[in-house]
LOFINU-427465 format. One line per field, with one value per residue: residue in three letters; x, y, z of N, C-alpha, C in turn; residue number from 1. Coordinates in steps of 0.05 Angstrom, whole numbers, plus 5000, padded with zeros to 4 digits. Atoms other than C-alpha are relative to their C-alpha. Layout:
BEGIN
code <- c(Ala;...)
n.x <- c(X;...)
n.y <- c(Y;...)
n.z <- c(Z;...)
ca.x <- c(X;...)
ca.y <- c(Y;...)
ca.z <- c(Z;...)
c.x <- c(X;...)
c.y <- c(Y;...)
c.z <- c(Z;...)
pos <- c(NUM;...)
***
This chain:
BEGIN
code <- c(Unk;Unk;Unk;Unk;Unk;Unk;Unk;Unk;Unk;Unk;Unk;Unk;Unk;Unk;Unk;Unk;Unk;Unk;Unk;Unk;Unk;Unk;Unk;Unk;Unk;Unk;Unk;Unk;Unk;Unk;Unk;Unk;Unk;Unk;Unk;Unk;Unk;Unk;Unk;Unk;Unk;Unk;Unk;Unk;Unk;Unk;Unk;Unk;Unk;Unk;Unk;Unk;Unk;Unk;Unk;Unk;Unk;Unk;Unk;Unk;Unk;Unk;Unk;Unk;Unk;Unk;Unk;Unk;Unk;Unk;Unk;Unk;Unk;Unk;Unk;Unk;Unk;Unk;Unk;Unk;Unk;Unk;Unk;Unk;Unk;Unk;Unk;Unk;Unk;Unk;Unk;Unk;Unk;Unk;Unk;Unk;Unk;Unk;Unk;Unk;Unk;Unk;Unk;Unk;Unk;Unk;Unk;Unk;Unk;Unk;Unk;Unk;Unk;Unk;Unk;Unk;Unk;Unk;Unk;Unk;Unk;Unk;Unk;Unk;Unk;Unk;Unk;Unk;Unk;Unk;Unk;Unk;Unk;Unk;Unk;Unk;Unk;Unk;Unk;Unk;Unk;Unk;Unk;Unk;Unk;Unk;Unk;Unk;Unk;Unk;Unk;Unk;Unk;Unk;Unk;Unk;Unk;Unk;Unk;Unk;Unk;Unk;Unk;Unk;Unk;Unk;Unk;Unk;Unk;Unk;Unk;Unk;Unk;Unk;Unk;Unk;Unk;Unk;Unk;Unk;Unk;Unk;Unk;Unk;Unk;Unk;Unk;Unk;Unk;Unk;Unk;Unk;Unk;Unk;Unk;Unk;Unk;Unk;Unk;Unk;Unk;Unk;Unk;Unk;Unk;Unk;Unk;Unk;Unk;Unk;Unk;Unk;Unk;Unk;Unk;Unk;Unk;Unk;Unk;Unk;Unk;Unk)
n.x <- c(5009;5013;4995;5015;4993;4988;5010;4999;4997;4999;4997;5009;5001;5016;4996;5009;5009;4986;4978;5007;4987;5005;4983;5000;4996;5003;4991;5012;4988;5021;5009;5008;5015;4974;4977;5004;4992;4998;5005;4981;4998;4995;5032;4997;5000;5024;5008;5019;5031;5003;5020;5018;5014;5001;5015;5017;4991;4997;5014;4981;5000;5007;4984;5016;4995;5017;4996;5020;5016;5010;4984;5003;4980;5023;5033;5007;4994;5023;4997;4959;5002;5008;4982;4972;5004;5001;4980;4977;4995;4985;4977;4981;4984;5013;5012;5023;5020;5014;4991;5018;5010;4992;4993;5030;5019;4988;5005;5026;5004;4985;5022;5034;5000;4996;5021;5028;5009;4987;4979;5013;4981;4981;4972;4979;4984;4976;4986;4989;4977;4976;4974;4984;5007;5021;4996;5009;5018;5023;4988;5009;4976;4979;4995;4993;4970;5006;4999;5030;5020;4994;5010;5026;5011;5003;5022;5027;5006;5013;5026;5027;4989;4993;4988;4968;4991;4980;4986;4988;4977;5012;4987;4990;4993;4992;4965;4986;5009;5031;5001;5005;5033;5016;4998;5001;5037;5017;4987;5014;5025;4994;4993;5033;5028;5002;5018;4991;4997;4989;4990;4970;4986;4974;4977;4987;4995;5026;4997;4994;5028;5017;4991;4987;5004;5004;4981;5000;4988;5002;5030;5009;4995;4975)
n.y <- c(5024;4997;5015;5023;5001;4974;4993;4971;4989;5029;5002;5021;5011;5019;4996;5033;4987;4976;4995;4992;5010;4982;5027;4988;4972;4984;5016;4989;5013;4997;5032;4997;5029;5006;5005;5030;4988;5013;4983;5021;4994;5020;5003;4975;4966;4988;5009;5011;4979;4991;5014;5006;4976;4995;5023;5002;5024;4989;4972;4983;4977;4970;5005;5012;5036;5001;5021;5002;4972;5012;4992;5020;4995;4984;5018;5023;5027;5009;4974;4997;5019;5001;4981;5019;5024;4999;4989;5007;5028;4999;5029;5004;5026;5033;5006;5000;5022;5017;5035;5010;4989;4997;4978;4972;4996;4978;4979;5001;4991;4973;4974;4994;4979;4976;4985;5018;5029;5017;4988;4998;5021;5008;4989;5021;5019;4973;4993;5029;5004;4977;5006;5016;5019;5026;5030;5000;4986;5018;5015;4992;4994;5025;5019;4991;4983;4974;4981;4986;4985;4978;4995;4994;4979;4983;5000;4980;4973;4988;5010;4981;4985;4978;4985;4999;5022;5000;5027;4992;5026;5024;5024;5011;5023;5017;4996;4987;5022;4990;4977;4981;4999;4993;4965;4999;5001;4959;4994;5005;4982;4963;5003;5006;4999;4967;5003;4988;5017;4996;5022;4990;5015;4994;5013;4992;5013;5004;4967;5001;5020;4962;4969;4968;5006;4984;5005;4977;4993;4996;4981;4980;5011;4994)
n.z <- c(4986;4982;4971;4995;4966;4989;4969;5000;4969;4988;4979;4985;4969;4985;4970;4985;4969;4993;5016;5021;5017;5019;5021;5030;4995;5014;5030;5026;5029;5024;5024;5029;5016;5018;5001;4976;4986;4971;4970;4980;4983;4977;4980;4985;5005;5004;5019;5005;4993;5027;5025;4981;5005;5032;5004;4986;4977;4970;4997;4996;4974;5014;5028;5012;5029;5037;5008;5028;5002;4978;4985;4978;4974;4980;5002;4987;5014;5015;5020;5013;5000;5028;5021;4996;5006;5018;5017;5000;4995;4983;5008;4968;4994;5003;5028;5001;5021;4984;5007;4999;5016;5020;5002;5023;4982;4982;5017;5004;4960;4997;5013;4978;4981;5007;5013;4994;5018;5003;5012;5024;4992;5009;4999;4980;5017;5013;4979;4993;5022;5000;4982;5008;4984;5008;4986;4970;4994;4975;4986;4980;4992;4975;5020;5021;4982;4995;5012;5015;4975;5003;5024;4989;4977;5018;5027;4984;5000;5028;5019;5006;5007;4977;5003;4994;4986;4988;4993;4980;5009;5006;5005;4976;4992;5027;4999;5007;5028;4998;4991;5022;5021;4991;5004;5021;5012;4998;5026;5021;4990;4998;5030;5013;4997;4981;4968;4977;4979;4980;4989;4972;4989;4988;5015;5023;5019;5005;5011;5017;5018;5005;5012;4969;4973;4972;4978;4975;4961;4985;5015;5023;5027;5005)
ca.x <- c(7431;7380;7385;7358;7383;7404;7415;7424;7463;7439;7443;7434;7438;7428;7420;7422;7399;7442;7491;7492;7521;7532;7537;7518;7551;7516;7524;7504;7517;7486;7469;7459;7408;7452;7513;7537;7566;7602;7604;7666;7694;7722;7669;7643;7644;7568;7565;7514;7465;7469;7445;7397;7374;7376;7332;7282;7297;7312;7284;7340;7350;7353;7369;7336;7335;7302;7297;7269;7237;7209;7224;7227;7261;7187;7133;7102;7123;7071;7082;7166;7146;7105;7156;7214;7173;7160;7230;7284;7311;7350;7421;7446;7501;7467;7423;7356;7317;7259;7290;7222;7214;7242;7290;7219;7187;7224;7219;7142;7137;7178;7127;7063;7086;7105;7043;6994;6987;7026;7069;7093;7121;7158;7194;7211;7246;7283;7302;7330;7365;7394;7439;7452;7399;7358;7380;7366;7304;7261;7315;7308;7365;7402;7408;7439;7522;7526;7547;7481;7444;7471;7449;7376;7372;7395;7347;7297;7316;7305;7245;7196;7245;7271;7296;7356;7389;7422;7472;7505;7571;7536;7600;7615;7601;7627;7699;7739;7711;7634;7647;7668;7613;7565;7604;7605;7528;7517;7566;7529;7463;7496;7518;7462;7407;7434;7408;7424;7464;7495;7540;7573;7631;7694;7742;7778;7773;7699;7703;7738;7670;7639;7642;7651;7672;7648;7697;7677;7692;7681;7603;7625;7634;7709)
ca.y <- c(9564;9569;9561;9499;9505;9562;9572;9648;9654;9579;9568;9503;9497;9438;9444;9384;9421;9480;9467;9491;9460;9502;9446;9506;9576;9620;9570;9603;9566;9568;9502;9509;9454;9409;9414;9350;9376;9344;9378;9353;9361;9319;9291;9345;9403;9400;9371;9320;9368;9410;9355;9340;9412;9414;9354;9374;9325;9380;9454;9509;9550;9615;9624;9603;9538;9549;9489;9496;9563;9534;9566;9505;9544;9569;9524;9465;9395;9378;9425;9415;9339;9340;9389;9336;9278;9314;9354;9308;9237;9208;9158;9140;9101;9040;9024;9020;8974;8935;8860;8834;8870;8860;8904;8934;8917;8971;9019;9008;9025;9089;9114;9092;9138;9188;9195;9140;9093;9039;9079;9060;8994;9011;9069;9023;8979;9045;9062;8992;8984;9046;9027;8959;8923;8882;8820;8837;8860;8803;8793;8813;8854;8787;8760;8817;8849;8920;8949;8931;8942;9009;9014;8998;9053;9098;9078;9097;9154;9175;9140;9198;9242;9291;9353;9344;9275;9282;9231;9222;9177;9135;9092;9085;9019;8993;8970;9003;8962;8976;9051;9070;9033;9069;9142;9129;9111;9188;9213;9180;9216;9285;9279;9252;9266;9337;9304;9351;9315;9329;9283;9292;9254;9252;9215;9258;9206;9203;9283;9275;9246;9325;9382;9433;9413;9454;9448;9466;9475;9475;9497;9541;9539;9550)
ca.z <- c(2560;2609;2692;2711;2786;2829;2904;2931;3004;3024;3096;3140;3216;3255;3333;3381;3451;3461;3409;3341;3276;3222;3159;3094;3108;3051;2989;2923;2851;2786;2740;2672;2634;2604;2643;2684;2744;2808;2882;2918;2979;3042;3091;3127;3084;3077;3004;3018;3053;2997;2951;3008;3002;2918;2926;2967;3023;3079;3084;3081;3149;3100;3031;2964;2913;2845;2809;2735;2751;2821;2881;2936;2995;3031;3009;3040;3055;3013;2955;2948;2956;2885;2856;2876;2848;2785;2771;2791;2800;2851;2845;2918;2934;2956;2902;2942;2898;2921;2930;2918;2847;2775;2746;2696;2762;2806;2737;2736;2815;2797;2742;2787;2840;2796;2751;2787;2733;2703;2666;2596;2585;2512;2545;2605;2551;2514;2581;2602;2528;2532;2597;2568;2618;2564;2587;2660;2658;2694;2735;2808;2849;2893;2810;2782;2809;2833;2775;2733;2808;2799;2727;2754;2799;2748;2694;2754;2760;2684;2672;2681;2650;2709;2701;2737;2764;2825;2850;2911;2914;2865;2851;2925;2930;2866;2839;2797;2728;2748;2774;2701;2665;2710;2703;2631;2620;2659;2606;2557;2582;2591;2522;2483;2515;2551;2620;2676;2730;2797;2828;2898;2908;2943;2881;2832;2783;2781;2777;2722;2681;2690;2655;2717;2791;2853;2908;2980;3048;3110;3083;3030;2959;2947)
c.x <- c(4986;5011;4987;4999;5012;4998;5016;5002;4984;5014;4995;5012;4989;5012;4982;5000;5005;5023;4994;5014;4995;5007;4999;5004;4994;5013;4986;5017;4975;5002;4988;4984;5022;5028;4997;5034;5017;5009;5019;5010;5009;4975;4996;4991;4971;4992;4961;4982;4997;4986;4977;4979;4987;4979;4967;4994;4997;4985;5022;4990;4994;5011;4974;5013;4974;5007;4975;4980;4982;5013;4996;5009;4972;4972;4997;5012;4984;5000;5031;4990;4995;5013;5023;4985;4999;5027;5024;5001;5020;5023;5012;5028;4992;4975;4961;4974;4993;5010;4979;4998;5026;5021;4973;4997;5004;5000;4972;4988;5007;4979;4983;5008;4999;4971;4968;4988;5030;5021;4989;5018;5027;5021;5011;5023;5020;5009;5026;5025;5022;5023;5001;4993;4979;4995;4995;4973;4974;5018;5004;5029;5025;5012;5021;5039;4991;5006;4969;4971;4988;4988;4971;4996;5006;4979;4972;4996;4989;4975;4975;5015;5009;5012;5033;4998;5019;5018;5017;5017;4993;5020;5013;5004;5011;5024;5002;4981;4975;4995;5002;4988;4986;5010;4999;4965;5000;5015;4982;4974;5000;5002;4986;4978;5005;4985;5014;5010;5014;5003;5018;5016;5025;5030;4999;4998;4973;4991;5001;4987;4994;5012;5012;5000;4999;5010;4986;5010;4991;4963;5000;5010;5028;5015)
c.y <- c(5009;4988;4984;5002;5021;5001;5031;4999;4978;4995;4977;4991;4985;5002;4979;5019;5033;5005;4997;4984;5017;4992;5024;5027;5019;4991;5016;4984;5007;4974;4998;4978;4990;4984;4975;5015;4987;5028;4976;5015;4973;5003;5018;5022;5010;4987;4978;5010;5020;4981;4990;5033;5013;4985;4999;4990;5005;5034;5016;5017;5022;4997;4990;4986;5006;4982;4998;5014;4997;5005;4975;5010;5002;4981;4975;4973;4989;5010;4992;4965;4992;5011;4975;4973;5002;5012;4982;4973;4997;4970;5003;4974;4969;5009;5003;4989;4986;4974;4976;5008;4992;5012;5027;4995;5027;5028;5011;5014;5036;5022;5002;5020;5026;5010;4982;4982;4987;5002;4988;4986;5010;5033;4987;4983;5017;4998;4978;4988;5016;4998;4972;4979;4976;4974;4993;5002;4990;4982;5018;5005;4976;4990;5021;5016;5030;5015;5006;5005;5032;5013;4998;5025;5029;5002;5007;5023;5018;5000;5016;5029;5025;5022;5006;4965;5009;4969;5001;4975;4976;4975;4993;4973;4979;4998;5015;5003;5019;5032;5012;4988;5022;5033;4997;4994;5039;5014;5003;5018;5026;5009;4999;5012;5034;4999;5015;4987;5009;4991;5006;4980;5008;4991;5026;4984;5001;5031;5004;5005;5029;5018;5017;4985;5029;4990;5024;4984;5008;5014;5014;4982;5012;5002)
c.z <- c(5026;5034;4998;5029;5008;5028;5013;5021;5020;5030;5015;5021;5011;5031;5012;5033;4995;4971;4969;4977;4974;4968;4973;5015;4967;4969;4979;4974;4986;4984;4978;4988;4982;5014;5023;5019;5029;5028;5015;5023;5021;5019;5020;4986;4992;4970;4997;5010;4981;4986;5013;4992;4967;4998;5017;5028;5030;4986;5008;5035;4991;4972;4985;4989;4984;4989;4978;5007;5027;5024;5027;5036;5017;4999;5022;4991;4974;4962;4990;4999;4970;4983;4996;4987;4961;4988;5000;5007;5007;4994;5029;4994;5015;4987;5007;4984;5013;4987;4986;4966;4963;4989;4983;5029;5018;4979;5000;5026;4992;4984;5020;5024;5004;4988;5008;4992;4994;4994;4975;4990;4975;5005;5024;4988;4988;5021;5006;4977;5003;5022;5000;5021;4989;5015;5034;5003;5014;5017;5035;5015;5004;4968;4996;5016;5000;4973;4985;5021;4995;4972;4995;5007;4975;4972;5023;5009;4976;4992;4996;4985;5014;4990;5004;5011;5020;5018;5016;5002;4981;4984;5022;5011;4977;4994;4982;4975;4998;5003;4969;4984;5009;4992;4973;4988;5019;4976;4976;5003;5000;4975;4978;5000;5010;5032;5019;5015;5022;5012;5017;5002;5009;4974;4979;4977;4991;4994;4974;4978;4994;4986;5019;5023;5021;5017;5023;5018;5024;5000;4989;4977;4998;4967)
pos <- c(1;2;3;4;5;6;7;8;9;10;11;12;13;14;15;16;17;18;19;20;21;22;23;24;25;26;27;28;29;30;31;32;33;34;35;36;37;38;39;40;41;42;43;44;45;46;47;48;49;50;51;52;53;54;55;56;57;58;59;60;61;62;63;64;65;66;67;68;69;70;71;72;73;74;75;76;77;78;79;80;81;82;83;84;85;86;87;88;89;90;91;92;93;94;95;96;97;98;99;100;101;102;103;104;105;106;107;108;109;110;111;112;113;114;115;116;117;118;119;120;121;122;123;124;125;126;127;128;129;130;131;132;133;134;135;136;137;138;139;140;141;142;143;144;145;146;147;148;149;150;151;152;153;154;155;156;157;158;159;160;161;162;163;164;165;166;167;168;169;170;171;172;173;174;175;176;177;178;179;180;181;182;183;184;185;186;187;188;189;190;191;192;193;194;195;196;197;198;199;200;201;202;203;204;205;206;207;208;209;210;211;212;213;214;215;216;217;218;219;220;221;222)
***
C-alpha cells in the first residue's frame, strides 16, 4: 500500500514579539492510502496545527509534508493553494455552509471552485444519496439539524474526490445520536470506497471509528 501522506522532522514556531511558542517539536508520521486514521491528544499538544500544516493552511518552520507524491513544505502560497484544492477535502467542526445555499447548492459551489465549472449534477446526487441526504437536498442549512449539517459538509468534502479528507473535531458540536451517524458514514467511506481520512479529536470514543490512533504531546508524536 502506497504513502499517501508523510511528514519528516516537522517543526512549527510561533513568535509574538520576543517570545517564542514552540506548538510541532520534529513530528514525523506515515499515512498509508486507505487507512482512516485519528490524531489525538489534549488541547495544546499541537494536533490541530498539524492538520493545519497536512492541509496546507500554514507553512512548516522546517521539516517536510508529502501529500500524494507532492512535496508542499517550500513552494508557493499560490502553488500549495492549487495542490490543497485539488488533493484534499476539508470537515471542520462547525459545519461552515453558506446559509444562503442549498444543500446541492453548497456541493455545486464546492465543484465550481474546484474545477471552475458547474460541476456534475448526477454525481452531486450519488454523493448526497450516499450519506442519506436525498431528502435534504433543496433544503437550506437553518432547515436541516446538525447532524445532517454535518453530513453536508462532508459530502463537500468528497465531491471532487480528494485524496485525503481531513477532519478536525468534526463531531464537536453534535450529540451523542448525530456524532455516531456522522463517524459511521466516514467508516462507511473508509471501507467502501478506501477514502483516506484524518480526524483530530480529543474523544476516545470517536477514536474508536479508526483503524490507527496517533497520540501526541506536548508537540510530539508519542
Amino acid at each position: 500500500m502506497k504513502t499517501i501522506l508523510q511528514t519528516d522532522n516537522l517543526t512549527k514556531t510561533y513568535r509574538t514579539g520576543k517570545v517564542e511558542t514552540h506548538a510541532l517539536r520534529g513530528v514525523s508520521i506515515d499515512i498509508k492510502a486507505g487507512e482512516f486514521v485519528a490524531i489525538m491528544g489534549q488541547s495544546g499538544c499541537g494536533k490541530s496545527t498539524l492538520l493545519h500544516l497536512l492541509g496546507g493552511l500554514l507553512s512548516p518552520s522546517s521539516g517536510r509534508i508529502i501529500i500524494d507524491g507532492e512535496d508542499i513544505s517550500t513552494v508557493t502560497d499560490a502553488v500549495r493553494t492549487d495542490i490543497r484544492r485539488r488533493k484534499i477535502g476539508f470537515v471542520f467542526q462547525r459545519f461552515n455552509l453558506f446559509p444562503t445555499l442549498t444543500a446541492e447548492g453548497n456541493l455545486k459551489l464546492a465543484e465550481k471552485i474546484h474545477s471552475g465549472n458547474g460541476g456534475n449534477q448526477e454525481r452531486r446526487h450519488e454523493v448526497l444519496r450516499l450519506l442519506k441526504l436525498e431528502n435534504r437536498m433543496h433544503h437550506k442549512p437553518v432547515e436541516m439539524s446538525g447532524g445532517e449539517q454535518q453530513r453536508v459538509a462532508l459530502a463537500r468534502a468528497i465531491i471532487n474526490s480528494p485524496a485525503i479528507i481531513l477532519a478536525d473535531e468534526p463531531t464537536g458540536n453534535l450529540d451523542s445520536e448525530n456524532s455516531e451517524i456522522v463517524l459511521n458514514m466516514f467508516r462507511e467511506l473508509n471501507d467502501k470506497f478506501g477514502q483516506t481520512i484524518i480526524m483530530i479529536t480529543h474523544n476516545p470514543e470517536a477514536a474508536a471509528h479508526c483503524s490507527r490512533t496517533i497520540q501526541m504531546r506536548d508537540g510530539t508524536v508519542i
